[in-house]
N, C-alpha and C positions, 0 to 999 in steps of 0.2 A: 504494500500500500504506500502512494506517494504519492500527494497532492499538493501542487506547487502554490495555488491562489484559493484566497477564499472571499470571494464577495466581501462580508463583512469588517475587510479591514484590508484595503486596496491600499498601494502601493509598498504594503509591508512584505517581508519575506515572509514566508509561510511552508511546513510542509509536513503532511501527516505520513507518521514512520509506525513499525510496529513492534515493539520488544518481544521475548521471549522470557513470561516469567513459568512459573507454575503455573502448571493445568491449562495454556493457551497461549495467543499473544493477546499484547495488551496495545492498543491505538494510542498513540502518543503525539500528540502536537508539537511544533517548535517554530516560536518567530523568534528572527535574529539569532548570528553566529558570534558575535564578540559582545564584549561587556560582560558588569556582572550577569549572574545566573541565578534566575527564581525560579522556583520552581512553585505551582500553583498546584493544590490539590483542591477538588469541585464539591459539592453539595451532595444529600443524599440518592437525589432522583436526581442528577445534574450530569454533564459532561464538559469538555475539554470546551465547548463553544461560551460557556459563561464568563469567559475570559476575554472573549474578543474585544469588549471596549476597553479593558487594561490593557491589552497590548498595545491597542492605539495609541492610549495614551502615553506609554512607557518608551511609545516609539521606538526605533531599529538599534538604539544603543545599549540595550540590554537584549540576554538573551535568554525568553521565558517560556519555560517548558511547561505542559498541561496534558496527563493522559486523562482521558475515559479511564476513570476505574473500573476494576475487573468485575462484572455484572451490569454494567452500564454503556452506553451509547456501541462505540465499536467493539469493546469488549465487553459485550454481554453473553458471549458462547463460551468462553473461559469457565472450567467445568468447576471452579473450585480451587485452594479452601476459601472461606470468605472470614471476614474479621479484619477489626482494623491492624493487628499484628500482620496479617497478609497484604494491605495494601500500604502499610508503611514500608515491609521487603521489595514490594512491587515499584515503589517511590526511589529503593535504591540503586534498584536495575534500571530504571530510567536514568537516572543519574549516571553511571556505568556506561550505558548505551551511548550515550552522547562523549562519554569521554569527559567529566565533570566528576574531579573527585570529592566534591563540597558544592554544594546549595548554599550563596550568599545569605540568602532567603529562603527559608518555608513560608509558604502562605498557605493556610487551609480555611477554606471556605465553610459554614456550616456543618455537618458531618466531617468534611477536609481536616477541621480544626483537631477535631478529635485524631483524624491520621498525623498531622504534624506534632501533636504529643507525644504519640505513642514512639513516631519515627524519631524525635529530638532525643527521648529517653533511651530508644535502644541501639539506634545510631549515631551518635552527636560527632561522631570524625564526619559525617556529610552533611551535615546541619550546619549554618550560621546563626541567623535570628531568624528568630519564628512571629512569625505576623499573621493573627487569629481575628478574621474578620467574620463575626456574630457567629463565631462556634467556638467549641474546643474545650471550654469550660460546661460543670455540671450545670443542668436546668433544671433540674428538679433536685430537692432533698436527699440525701442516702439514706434509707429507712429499712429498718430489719428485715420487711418481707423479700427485698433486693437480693438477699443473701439466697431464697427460698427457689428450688430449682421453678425454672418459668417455661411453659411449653408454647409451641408456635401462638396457640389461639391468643393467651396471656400477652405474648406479642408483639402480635398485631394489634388486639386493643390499645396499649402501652404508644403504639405508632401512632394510632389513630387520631388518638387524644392530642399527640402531638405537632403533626404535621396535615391529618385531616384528609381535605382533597387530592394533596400531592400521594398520598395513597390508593382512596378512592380511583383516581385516573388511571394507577396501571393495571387495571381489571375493565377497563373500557376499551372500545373500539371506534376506530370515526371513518367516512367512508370517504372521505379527500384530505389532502394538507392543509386546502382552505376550511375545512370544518374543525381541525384541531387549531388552527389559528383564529378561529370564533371563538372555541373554546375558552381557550389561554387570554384571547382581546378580554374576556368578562370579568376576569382574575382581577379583586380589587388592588392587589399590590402592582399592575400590569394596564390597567386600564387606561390612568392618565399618564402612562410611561412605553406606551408604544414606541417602538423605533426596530430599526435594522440590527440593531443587534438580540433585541428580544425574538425578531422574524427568523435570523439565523438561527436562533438557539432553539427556537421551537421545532422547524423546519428538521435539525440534523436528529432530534427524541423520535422521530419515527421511522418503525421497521413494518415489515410485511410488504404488501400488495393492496391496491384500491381492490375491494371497499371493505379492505379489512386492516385497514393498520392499526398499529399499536404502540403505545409507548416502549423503548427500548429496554428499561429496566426491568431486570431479573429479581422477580418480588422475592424469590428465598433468597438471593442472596443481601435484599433489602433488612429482610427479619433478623439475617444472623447477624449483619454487621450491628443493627440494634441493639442484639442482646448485646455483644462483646464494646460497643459505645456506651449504653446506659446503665445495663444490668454487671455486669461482672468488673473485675475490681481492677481490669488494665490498667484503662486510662485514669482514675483516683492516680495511682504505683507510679505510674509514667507520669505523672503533672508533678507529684512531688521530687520527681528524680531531674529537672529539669535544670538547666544552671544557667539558665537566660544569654541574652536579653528575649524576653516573652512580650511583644505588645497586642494589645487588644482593640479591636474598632468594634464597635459598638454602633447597631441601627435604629435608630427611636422606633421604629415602627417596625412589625412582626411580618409572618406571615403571611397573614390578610391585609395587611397596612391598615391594623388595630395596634393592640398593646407591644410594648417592643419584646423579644425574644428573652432578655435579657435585664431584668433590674436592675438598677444604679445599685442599690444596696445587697444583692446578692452576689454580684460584678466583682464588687468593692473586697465584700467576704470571701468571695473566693481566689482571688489576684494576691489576697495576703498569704497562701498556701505555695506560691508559684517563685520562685526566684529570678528574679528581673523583672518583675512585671511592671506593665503602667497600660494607661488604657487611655481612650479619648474618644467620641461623639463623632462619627459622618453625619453633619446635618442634615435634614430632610432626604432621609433614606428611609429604608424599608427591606428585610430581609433580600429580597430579590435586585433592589435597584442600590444597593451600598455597592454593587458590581456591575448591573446591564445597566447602566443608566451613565452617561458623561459625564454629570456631576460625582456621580459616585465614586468612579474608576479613575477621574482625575485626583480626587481625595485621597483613594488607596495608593495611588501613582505617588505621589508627594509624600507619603509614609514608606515605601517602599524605597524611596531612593535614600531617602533618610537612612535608613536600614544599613543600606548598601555600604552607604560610606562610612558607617560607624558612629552617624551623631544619634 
């Protein structure tokens, strides 16, 4: 696989390669050859395309890598194992692949967030700073039943609660791209934030054949990584093993472009557990657009380069 251009981010260099990790290959993105090296990890129902308007913004002098995690977009036939211990390994063969013995940057997105923990704590020779935009940190409580074995159905509710729709969806079917692009137009976090790169991201989430497509994501391996991100006790082990610098972005608005994912004061409490930590505000963002949005990704841009050079 080799694709040199992608609509969504014209005049850049662009080209999708494919690694070899466990159980398959894994689709990998890269714009730009020189400069530092970030390396961007995606969302839970996300791929390598949520990235496009940071790379805009970061422009051709850096150079930022982004696979499809394993169960997702191009790597959704990858038979397995799943867990974020497998796609922080999977973070490091990328790294490898390209010939990059260190990641200036981790960035993990959402779910990502949680991979750049795991990855910072078990590999920190290919880690520099980790830059944790509205993930990575716990969101709910640790409470004794956590401990108590949890089966699929246990979950998937557990999911549901949390992410909702972006669930509900990959158990749907739509019978053109223009009908999953009505869809997604209705999304209140997307609605007043249409653009070209929300079009691209949408556009590359669908596999199959008219009038049967479907979202790309592999819902077991949605479930396992759940458990192994909420329920069991990685990533707690890997947050405290951490030796920074940790920064945090923070989107006032969630999901649904309601409540933010994140409270200030449970933010606060949990940053105190992290070594390097500090955090800060993307104004007027929202889960989805702290990224597919040009205000957004200029924001992330401007922390990222920060990152890079060490202030």
């Amino acid at each position: 696989m080799n694709e040199t251009a992608s609509r969504a981010t014209p005049g850049l260099d662009y080209q999708l390669d494919t690694v070899a990790v466990e159980g398959g290959q894994l689709a990998v993105a890269r714009w730009g050859h020189s400069g530092p090296v970030v390396l961007a990890i995606h969302g839970i129902t996300g791929s390598h395309r949520e990235f496009l308007a940071l790379a805009e913004a970061l422009g051709p002098n850096v150079q930022l890598l982004a696979a499809d995690l394993r169960g997702r977009g191009r790597s959704r036939d990858i038979s397995g194992p799943w867990g974020m211990g497998a796609h922080a390994a999977d973070m490091v063969a990328v790294l490898e692949h390209f010939g990059c013995p260190r990641a200036d940057v981790v960035l993990g997105h959402s779910m990502g967030g949680f991979v750049a923990a795991v990855m910072g704590a078990e590999y920190p020779e290919a880690c520099g700073a980790l830059l944790m935009v509205d993930g990575g940190l716990p969101i709910i409580p640790a409470l004794p039943i956590f401990r108590l074995p949890f089966g699929d159905r246990l979950v998937e509710k557990l999911v549901h609660k949390i992410i909702g729709p972006a669930l509900t969806r990959l158990d749907m079917s739509f019978p053109s791209i223009d009908a999953y692009r009505d869809y997604w137009r209705d999304h209140p976090a997307l609605q007043n934030d249409w653009s070209r790169y929300v079009e691209d991201y949408v556009d590359y989430d669908l596999v199959g054949d008219e009038p049967e497509l479907r979202p790309s994501t592999n819902k077991a391996a949605l479930l396992q990584d759940v458990r192994t991100q909420l329920i069991e006790n990685l990533v707690p082990d890997s947050l405290r093993r951490l030796k920074g610098p940790v920064r945090f972005l923070r989107a006032p608005r969630g999901l649904m472009n309601d409540k933010a994912l994140y409270k200030v004061q449970r933010l606060t409490k949990a940053g105190r557990k992290v070594a390097g930590f500090s955090s800060t505000d993307i104004p007027d963002t929202n889960h989805y657009t702290i990224l597919m949005s040009t205000r957004g990704a200029e924001a992330v841009a401007t922390e990222l380069r920060r990152l890079c050079s060490g202030r």
